[in-house]
MIVEX-812096 format. One record per residue: x, y, z of N, C-alpha, C in turn; residue in three letters. Coordinates in pm, whole numbers, padded with zeros to 5 digits, always signed. Layout:
<mivos>
XYZXYZXYZALA ...
</mivos>
This chain:
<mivos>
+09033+05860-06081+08921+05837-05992+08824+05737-06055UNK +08773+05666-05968+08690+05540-06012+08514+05563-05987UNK +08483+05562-06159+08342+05577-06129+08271+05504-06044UNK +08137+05609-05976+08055+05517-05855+07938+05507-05947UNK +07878+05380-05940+07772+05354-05950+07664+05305-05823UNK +07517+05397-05836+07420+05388-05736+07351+05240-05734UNK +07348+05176-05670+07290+05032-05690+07184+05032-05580UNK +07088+04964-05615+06918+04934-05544+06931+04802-05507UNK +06953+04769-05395+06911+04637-05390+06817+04574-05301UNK +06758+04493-05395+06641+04477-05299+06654+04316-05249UNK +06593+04264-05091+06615+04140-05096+06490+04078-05076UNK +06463+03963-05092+06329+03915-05105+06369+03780-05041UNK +06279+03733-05028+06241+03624-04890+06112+03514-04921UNK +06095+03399-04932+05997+03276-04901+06025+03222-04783UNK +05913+03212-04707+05932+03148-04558+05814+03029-04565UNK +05769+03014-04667+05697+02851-04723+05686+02812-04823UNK +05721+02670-04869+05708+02621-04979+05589+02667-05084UNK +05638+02710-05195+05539+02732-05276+05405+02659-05308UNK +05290+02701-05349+05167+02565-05367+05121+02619-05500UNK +05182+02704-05565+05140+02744-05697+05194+02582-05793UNK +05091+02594-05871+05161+02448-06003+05304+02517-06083UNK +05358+02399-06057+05510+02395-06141+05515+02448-06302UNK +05561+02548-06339+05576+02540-06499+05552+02433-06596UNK +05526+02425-06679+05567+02309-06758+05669+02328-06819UNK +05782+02197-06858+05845+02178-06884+05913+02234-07024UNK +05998+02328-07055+05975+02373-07183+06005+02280-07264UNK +05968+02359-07418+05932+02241-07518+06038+02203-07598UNK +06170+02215-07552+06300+02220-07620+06348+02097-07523UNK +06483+02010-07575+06581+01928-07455+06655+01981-07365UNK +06599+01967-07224+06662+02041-07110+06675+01928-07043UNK +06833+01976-06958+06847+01862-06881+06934+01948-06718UNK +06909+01902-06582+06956+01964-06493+07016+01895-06407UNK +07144+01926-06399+07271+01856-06325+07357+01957-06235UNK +07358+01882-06124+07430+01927-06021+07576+01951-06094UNK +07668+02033-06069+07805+02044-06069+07855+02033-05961UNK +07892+01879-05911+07949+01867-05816+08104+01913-05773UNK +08143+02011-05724+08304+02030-05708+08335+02068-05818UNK +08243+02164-05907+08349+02189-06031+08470+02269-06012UNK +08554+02272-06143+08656+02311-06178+08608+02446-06142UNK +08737+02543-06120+08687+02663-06111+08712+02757-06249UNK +08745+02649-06329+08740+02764-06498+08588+02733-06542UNK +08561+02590-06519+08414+02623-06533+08324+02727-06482UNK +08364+02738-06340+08268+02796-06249+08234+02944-06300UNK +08385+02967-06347+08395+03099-06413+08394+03136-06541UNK +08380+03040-06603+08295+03068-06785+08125+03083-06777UNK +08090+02992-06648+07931+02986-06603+07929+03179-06567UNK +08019+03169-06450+07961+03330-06378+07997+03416-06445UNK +08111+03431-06534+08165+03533-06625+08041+03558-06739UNK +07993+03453-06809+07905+03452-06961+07753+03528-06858UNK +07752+03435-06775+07615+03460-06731+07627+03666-06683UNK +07704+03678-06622+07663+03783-06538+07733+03917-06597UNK +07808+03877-06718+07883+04029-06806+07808+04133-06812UNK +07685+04093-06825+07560+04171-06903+07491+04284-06765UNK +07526+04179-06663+07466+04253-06506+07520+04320-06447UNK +07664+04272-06421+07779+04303-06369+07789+04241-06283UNK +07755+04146-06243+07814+03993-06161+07972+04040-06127UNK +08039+04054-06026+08144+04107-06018+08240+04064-05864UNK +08137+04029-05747+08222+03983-05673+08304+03852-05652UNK +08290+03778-05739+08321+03672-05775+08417+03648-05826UNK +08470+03738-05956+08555+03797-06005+08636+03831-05940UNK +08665+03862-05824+08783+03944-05708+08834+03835-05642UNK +08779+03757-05640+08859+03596-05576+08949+03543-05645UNK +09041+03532-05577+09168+03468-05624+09077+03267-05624UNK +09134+03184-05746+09110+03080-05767+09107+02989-05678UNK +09210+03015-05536+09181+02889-05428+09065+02990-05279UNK +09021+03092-05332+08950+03122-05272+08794+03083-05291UNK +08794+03094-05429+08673+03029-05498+08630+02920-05500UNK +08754+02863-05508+08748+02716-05475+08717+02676-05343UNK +08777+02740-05226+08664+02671-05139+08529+02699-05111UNK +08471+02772-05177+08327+02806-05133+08227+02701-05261UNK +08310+02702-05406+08241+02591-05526+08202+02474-05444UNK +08349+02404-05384+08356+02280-05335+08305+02243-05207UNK +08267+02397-05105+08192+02301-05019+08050+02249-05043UNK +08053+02143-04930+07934+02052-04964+07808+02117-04948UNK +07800+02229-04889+07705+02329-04867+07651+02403-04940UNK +07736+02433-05088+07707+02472-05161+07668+02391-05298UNK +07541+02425-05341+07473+02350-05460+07518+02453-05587UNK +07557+02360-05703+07562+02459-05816+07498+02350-05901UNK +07429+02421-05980+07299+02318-06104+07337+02428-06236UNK +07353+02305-06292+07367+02401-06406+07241+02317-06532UNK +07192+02423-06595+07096+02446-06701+07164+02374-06834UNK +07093+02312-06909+07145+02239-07063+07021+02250-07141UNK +07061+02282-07260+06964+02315-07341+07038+02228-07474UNK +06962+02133-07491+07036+02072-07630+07162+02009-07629UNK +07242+01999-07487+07349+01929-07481+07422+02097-07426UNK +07402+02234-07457+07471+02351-07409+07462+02384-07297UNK +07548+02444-07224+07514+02509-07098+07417+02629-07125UNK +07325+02649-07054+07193+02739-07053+07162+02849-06926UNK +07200+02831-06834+07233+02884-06730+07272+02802-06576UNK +07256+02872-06517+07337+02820-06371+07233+02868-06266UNK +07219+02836-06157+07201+02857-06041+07289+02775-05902UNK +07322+02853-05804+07387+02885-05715+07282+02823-05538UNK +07268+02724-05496+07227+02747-05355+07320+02718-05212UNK +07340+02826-05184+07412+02854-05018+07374+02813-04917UNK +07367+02685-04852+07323+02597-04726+07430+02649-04629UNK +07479+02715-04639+07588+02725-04514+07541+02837-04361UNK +07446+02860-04419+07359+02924-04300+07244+02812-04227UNK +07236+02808-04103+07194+02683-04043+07017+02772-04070UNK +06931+02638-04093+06799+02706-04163+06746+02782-04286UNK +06861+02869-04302+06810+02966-04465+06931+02900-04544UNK +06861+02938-04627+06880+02886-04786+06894+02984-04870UNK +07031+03046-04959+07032+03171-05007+06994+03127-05126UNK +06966+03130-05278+06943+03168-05414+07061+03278-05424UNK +07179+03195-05428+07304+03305-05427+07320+03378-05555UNK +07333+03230-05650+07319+03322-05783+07238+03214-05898UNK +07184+03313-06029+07078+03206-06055+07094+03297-06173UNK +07094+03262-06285+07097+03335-06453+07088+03207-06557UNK +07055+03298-06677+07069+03265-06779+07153+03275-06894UNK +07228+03196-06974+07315+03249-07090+07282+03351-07189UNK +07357+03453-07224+07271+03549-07310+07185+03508-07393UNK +07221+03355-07510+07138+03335-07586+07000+03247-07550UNK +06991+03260-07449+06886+03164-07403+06758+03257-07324UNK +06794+03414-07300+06699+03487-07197+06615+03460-07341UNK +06481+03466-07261+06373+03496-07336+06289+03389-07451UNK +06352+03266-07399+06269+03185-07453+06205+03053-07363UNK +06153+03157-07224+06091+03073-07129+06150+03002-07086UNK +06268+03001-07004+06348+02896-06935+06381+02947-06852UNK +06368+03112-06791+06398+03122-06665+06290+03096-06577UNK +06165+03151-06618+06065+03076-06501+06076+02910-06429UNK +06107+02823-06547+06058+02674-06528+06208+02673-06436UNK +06335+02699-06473+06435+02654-06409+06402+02729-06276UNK +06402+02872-06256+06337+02903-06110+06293+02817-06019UNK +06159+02820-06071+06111+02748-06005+06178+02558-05927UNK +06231+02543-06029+06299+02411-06030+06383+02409-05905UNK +06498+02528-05871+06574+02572-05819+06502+02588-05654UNK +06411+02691-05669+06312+02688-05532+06264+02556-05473UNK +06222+02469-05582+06165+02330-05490+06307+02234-05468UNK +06416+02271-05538+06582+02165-05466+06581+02251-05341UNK +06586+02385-05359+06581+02423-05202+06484+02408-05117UNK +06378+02364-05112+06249+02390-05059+06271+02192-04972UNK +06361+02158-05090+06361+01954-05071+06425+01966-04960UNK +06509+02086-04891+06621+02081-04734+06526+02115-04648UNK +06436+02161-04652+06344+02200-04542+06398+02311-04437UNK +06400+02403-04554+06483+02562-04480+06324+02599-04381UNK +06387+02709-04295+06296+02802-04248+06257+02891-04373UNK +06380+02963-04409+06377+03018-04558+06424+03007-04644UNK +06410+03104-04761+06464+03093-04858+06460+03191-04897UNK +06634+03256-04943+06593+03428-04979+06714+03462-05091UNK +06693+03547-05120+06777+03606-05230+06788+03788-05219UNK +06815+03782-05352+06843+03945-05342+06925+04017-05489UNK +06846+04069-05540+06868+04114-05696+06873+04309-05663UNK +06956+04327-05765+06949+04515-05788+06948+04532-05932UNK +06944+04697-05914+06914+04730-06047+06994+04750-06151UNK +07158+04711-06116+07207+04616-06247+07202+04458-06286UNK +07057+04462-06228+07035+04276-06271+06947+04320-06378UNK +06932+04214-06511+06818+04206-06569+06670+04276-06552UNK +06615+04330-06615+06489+04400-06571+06400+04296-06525UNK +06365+04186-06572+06292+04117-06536+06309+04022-06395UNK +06403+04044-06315+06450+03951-06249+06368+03952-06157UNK +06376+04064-06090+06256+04129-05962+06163+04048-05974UNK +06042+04051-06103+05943+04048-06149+05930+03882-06070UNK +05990+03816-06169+06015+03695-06190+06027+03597-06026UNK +06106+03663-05946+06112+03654-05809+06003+03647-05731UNK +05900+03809-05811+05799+03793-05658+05699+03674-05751UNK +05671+03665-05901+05582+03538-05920+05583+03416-05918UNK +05748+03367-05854+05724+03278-05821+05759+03267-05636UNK +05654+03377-05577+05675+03348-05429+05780+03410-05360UNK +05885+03492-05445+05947+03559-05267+05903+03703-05312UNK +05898+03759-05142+05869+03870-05098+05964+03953-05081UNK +05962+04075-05110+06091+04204-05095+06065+04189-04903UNK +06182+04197-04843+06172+04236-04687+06243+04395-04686UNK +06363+04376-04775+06443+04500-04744+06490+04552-04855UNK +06496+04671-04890+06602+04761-04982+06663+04871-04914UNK +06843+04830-05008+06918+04972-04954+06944+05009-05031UNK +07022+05143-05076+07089+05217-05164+07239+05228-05147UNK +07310+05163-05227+07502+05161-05219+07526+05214-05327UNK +07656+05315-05300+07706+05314-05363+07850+05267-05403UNK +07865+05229-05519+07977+05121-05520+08086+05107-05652UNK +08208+05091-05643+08338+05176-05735+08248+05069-05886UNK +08242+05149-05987+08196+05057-06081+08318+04926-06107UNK +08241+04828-06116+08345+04730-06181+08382+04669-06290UNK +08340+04758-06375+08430+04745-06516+08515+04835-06489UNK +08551+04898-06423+08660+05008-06411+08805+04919-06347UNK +08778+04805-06312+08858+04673-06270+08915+04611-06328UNK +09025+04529-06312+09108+04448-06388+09049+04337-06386UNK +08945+04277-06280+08888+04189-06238+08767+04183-06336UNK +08707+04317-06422+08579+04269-06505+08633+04213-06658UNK +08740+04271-06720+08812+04262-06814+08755+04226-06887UNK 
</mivos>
């Protein structure tokens, strides 16, 4: 029998461009580039490193030409984070809804939480989406994300609309978390 784990998820929502001032720039070499059409071993050293820690997991269940078409459409933005020439984290934006704009997925590399680079890239991330001129812009984190993620969400501007409670087969119990 396959353990269940209770998951919280809450989703949160911007329905206007932010007017708070931009982070400053942290004080290390960062650099932010689209991944246009990547490879999907990249895609998955990005979502695998980034999300072990969370349990990032549906992603994982896709077979490689399934993944592949959702990396490669044009609808979908992937930016990835560099710190010093390293990958630093990733973020994910989903245009394939006519008007909203998801924040599908958005992390940091383990060695990089906590030295001020998720705010500035956030934010960074919100104004590429904010540059399409959505109605919205929304996302949606639970409580096997990072503790801080929530936090981080509502200060830079989105609002919780909804939370449910799932329960759901854990997925390290998967061949797929490995």
């Amino acid at each position: 029998m396959v353990k269940k784990i209770k998951s919280v998820i809450t989703y949160l929502e911007m329905t206007a461009r932010p007017t708070s001032p931009t982070p400053p720039r942290p004080a290390v070499k960062v650099a932010l580039l689209r991944a246009e059409k990547p490879t999907v071993s990249f895609y998955r050293y990005l979502y695998e490193t980034i999300g072990q820690d969370w349990l990032w997991w549906e992603r994982r269940q896709l077979t490689d030409p399934q993944l592949k078409t959702i990396i490669e459409d044009d609808l979908v933005e992937i930016y990835v984070l560099y710190v010093a020439g390293v990958p630093a984290g990733f973020g994910e934006l989903d245009r394939r809804r006519a008007k909203d704009i998801e924040l599908a997925y958005f992390g940091l590399m383990p060695e990089f939480i906590g030295q001020s680079l998720g705010g500035y890239f956030l934010r960074w991330m919100i104004d590429q989406a904010w540059s399409h001129n959505p109605k919205r812009l929304f996302v949606h984190t639970c409580t096997e994300d990072h503790p801080a993620a929530i936090h981080n969400y509502q200060r830079h501007g989105f609002e919780p609309y909804k939370q449910v409670t799932e329960e759901i087969d854990d997925p390290r119990a998967t061949d797929a978390f490995g």
